[in-house]
Chimera marker file (.cmm) of the C-alpha trace (Angstrom):
<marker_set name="trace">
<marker id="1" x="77.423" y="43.131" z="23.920" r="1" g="1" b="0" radius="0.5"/>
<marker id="2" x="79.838" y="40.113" z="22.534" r="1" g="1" b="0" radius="0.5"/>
<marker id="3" x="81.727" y="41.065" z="19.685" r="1" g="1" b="0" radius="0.5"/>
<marker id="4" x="79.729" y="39.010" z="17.439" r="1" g="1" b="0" radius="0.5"/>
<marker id="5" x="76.281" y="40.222" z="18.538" r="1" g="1" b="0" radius="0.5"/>
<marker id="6" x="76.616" y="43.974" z="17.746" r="1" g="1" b="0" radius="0.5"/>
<marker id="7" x="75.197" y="45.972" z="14.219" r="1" g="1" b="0" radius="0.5"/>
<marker id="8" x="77.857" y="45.424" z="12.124" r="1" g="1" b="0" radius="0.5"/>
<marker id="9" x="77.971" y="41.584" z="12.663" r="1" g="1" b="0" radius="0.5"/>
<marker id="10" x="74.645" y="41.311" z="11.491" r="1" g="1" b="0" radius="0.5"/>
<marker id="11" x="74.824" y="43.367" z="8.180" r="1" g="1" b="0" radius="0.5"/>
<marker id="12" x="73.596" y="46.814" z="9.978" r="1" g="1" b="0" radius="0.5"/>
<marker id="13" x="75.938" y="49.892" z="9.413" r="1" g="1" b="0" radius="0.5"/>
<marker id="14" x="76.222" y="51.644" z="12.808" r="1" g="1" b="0" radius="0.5"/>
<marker id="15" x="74.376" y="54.991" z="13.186" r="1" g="1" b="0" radius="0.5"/>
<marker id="16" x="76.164" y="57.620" z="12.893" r="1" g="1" b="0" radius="0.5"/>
<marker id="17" x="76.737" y="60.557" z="15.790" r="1" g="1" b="0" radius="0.5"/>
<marker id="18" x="75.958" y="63.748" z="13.769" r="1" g="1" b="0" radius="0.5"/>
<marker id="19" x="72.331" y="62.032" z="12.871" r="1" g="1" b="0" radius="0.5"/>
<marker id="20" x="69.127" y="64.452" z="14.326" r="1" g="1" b="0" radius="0.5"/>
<marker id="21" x="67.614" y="62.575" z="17.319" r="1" g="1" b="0" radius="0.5"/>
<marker id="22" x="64.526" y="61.906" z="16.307" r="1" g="1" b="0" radius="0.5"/>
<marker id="23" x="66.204" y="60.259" z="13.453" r="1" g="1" b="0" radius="0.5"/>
<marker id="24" x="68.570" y="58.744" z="15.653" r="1" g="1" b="0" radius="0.5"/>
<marker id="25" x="65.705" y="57.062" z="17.916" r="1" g="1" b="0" radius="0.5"/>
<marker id="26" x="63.873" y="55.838" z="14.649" r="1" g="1" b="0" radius="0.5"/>
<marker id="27" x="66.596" y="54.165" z="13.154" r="1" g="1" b="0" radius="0.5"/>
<marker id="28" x="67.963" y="52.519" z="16.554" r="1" g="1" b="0" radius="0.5"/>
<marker id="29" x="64.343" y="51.033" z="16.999" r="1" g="1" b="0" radius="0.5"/>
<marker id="30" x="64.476" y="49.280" z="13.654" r="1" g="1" b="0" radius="0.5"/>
<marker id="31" x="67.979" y="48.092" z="13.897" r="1" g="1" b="0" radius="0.5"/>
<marker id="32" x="67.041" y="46.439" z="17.035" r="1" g="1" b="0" radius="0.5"/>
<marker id="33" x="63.728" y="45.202" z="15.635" r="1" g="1" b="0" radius="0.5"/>
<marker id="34" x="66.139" y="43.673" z="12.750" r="1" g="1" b="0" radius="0.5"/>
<marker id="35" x="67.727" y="42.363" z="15.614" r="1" g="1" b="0" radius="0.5"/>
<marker id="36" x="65.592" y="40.688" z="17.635" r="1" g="1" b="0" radius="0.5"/>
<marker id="37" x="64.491" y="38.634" z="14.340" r="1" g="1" b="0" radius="0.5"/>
<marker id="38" x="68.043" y="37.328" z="13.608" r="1" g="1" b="0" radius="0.5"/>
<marker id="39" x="68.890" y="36.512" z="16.566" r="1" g="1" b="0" radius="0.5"/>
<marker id="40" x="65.511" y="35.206" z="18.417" r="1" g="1" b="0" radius="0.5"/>
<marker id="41" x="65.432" y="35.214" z="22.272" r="1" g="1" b="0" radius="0.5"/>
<marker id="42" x="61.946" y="33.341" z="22.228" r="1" g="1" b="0" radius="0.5"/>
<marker id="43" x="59.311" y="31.618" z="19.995" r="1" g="1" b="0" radius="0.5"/>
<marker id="44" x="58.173" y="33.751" z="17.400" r="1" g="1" b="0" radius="0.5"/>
<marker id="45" x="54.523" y="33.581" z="15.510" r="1" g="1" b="0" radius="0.5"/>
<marker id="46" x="54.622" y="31.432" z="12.488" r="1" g="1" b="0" radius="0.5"/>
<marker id="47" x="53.309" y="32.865" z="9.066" r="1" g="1" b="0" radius="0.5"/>
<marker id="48" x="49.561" y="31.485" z="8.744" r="1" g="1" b="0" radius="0.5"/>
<marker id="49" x="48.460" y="31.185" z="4.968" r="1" g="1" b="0" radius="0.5"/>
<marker id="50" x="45.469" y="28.696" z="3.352" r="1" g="1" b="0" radius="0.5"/>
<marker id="51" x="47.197" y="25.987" z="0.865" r="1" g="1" b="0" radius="0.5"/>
<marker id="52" x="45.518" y="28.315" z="-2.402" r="1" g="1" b="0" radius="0.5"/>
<marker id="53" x="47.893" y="30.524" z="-1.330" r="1" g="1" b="0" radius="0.5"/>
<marker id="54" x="51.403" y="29.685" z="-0.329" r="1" g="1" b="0" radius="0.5"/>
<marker id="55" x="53.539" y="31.989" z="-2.157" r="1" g="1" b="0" radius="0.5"/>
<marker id="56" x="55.938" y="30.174" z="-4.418" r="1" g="1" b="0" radius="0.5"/>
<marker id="57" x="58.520" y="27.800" z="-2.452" r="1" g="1" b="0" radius="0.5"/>
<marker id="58" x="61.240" y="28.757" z="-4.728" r="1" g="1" b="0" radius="0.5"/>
<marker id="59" x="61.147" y="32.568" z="-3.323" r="1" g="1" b="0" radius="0.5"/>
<marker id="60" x="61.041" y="31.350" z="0.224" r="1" g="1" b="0" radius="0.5"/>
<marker id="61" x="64.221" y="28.406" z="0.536" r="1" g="1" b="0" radius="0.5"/>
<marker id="62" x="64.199" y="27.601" z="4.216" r="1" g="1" b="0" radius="0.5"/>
<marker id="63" x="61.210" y="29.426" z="5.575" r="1" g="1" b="0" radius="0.5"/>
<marker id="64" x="58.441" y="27.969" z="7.533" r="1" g="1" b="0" radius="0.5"/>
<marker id="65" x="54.652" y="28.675" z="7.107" r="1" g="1" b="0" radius="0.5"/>
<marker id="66" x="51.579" y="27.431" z="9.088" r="1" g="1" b="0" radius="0.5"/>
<marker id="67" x="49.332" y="26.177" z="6.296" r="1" g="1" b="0" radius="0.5"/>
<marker id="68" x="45.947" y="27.205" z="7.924" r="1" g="1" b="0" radius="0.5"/>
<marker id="69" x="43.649" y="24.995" z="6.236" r="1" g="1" b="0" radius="0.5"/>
<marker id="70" x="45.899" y="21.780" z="6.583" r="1" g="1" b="0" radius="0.5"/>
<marker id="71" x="46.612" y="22.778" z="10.014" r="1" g="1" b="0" radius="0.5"/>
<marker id="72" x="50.292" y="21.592" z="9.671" r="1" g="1" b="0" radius="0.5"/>
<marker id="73" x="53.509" y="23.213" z="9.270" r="1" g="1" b="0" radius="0.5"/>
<marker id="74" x="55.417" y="23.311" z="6.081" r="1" g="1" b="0" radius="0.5"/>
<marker id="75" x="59.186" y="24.833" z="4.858" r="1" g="1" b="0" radius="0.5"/>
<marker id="76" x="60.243" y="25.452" z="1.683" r="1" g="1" b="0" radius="0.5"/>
<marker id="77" x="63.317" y="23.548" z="0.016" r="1" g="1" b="0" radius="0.5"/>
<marker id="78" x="63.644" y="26.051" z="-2.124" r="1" g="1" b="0" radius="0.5"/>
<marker id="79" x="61.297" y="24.416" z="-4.942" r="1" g="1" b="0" radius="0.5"/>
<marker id="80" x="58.145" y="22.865" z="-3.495" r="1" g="1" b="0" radius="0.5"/>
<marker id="81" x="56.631" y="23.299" z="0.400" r="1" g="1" b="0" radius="0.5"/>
<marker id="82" x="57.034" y="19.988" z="2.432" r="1" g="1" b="0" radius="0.5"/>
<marker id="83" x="54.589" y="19.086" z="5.015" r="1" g="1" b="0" radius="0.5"/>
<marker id="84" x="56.260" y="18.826" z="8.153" r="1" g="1" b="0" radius="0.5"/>
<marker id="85" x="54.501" y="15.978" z="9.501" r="1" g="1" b="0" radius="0.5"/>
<marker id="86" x="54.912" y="13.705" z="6.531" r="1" g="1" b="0" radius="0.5"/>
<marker id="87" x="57.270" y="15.274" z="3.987" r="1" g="1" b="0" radius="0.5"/>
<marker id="88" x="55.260" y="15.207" z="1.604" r="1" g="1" b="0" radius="0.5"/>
<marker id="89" x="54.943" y="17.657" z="-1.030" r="1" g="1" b="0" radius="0.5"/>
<marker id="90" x="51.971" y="20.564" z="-1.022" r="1" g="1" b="0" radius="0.5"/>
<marker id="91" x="50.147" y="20.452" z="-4.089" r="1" g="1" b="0" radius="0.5"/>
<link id1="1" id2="2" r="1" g="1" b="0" radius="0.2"/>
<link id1="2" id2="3" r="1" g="1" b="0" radius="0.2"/>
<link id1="3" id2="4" r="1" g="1" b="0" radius="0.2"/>
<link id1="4" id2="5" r="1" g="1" b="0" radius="0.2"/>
<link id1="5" id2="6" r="1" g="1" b="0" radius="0.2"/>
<link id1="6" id2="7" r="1" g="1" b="0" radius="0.2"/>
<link id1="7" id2="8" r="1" g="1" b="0" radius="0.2"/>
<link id1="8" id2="9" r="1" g="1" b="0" radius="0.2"/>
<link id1="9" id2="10" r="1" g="1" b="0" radius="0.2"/>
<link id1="10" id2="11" r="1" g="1" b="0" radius="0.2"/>
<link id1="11" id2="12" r="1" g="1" b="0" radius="0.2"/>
<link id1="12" id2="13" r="1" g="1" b="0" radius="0.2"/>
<link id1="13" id2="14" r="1" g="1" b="0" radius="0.2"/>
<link id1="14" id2="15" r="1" g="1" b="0" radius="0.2"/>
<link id1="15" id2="16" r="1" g="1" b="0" radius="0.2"/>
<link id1="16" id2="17" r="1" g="1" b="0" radius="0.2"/>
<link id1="17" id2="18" r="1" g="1" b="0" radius="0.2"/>
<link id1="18" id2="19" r="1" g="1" b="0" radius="0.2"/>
<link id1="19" id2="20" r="1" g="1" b="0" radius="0.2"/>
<link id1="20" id2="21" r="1" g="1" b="0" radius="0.2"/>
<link id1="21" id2="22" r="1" g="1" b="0" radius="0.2"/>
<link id1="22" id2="23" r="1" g="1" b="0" radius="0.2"/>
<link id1="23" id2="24" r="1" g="1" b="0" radius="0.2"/>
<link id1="24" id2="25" r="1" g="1" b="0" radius="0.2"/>
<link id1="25" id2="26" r="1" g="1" b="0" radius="0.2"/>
<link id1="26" id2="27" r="1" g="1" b="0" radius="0.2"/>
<link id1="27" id2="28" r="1" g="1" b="0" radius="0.2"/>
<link id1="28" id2="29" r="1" g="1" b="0" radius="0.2"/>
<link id1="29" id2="30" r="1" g="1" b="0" radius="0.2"/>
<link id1="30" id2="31" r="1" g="1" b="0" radius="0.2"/>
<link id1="31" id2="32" r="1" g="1" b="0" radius="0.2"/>
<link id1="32" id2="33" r="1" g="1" b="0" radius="0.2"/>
<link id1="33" id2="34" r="1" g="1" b="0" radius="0.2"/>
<link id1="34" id2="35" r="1" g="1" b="0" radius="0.2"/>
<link id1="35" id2="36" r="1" g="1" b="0" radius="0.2"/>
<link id1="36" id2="37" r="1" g="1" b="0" radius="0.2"/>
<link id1="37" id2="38" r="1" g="1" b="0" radius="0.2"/>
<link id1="38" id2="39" r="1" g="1" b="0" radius="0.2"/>
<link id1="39" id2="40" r="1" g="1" b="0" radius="0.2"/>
<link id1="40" id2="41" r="1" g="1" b="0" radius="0.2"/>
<link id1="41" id2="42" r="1" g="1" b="0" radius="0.2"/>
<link id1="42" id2="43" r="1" g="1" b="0" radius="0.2"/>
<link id1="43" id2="44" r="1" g="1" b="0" radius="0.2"/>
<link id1="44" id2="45" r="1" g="1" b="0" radius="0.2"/>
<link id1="45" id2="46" r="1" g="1" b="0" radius="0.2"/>
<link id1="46" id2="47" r="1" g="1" b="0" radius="0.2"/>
<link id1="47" id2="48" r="1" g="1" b="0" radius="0.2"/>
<link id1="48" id2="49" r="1" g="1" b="0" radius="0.2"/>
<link id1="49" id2="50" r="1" g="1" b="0" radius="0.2"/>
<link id1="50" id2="51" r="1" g="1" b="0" radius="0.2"/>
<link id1="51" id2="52" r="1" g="1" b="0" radius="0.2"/>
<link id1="52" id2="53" r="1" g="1" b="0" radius="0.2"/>
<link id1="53" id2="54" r="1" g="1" b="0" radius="0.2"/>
<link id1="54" id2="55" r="1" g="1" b="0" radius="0.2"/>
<link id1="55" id2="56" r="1" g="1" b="0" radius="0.2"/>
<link id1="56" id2="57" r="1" g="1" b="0" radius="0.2"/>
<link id1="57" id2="58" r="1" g="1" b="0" radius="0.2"/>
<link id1="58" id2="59" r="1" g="1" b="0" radius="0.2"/>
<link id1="59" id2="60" r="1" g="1" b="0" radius="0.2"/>
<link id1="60" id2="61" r="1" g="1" b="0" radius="0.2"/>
<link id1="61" id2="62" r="1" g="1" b="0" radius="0.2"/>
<link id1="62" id2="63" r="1" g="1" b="0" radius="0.2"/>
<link id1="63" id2="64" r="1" g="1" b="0" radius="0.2"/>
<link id1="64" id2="65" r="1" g="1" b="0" radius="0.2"/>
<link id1="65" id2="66" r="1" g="1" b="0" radius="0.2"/>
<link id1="66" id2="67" r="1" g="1" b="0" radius="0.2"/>
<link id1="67" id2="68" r="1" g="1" b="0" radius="0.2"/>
<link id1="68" id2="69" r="1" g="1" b="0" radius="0.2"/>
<link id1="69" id2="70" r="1" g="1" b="0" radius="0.2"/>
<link id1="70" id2="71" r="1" g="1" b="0" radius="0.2"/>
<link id1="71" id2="72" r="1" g="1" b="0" radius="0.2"/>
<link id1="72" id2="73" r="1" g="1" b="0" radius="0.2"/>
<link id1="73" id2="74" r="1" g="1" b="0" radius="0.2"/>
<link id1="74" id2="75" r="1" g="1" b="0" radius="0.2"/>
<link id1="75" id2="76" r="1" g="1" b="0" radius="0.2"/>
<link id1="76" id2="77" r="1" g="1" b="0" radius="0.2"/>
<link id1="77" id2="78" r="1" g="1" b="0" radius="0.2"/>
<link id1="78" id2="79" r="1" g="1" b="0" radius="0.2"/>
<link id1="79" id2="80" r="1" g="1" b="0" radius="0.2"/>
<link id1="80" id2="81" r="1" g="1" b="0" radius="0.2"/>
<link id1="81" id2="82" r="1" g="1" b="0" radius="0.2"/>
<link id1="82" id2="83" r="1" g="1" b="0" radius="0.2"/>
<link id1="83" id2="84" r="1" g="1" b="0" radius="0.2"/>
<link id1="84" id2="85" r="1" g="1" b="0" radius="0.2"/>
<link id1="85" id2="86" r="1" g="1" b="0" radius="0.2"/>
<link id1="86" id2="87" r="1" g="1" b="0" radius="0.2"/>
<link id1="87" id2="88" r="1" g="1" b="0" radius="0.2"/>
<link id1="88" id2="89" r="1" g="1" b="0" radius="0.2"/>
<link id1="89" id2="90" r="1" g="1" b="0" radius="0.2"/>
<link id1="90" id2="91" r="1" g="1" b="0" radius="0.2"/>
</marker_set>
């Protein structure tokens, strides 16, 4: 793994050798599920929610959303949700 890949690069504190194993195999599957969503391999599935209720922008800065109803994507800048095909702002 390349030195700037592993746990520790990522924010995850290593798991320790005296932990039980079934312990051991629980954490190690959410570490790499933490994993696999900072450092993508492939497309992931977009968050689908109707316009009524897009949480607020301001709690989301950079995240992407699939406004159902609209049928568009939008991201946050971190104080209103922007339409990705226009820019404009989602009332």
């Amino acid at each position: 793994m390349p030195a700037n890949i592993g746990p520790t690069a990522i924010g995850l504190t290593p798991i320790g050798p005296g932990i039980p194993a079934a312990l051991h195999a629980v954490l190690t599957s959410i570490q790499d599920a933490i994993r696999d969503l900072q450092t993508p391999q492939a497309p992931k599935p977009v968050f689908p929610v109707s316009q009524a209720k897009l949480p607020p922008a301001a709690s989301y800065p950079t995240c992407v959303c699939l406004v159902s109803d609209l049928n568009i994507l939008a991201h946050s800048d971190g104080s209103h949700w922007l339409r990705e095909d226009t820019g404009a702002v989602i009332v």
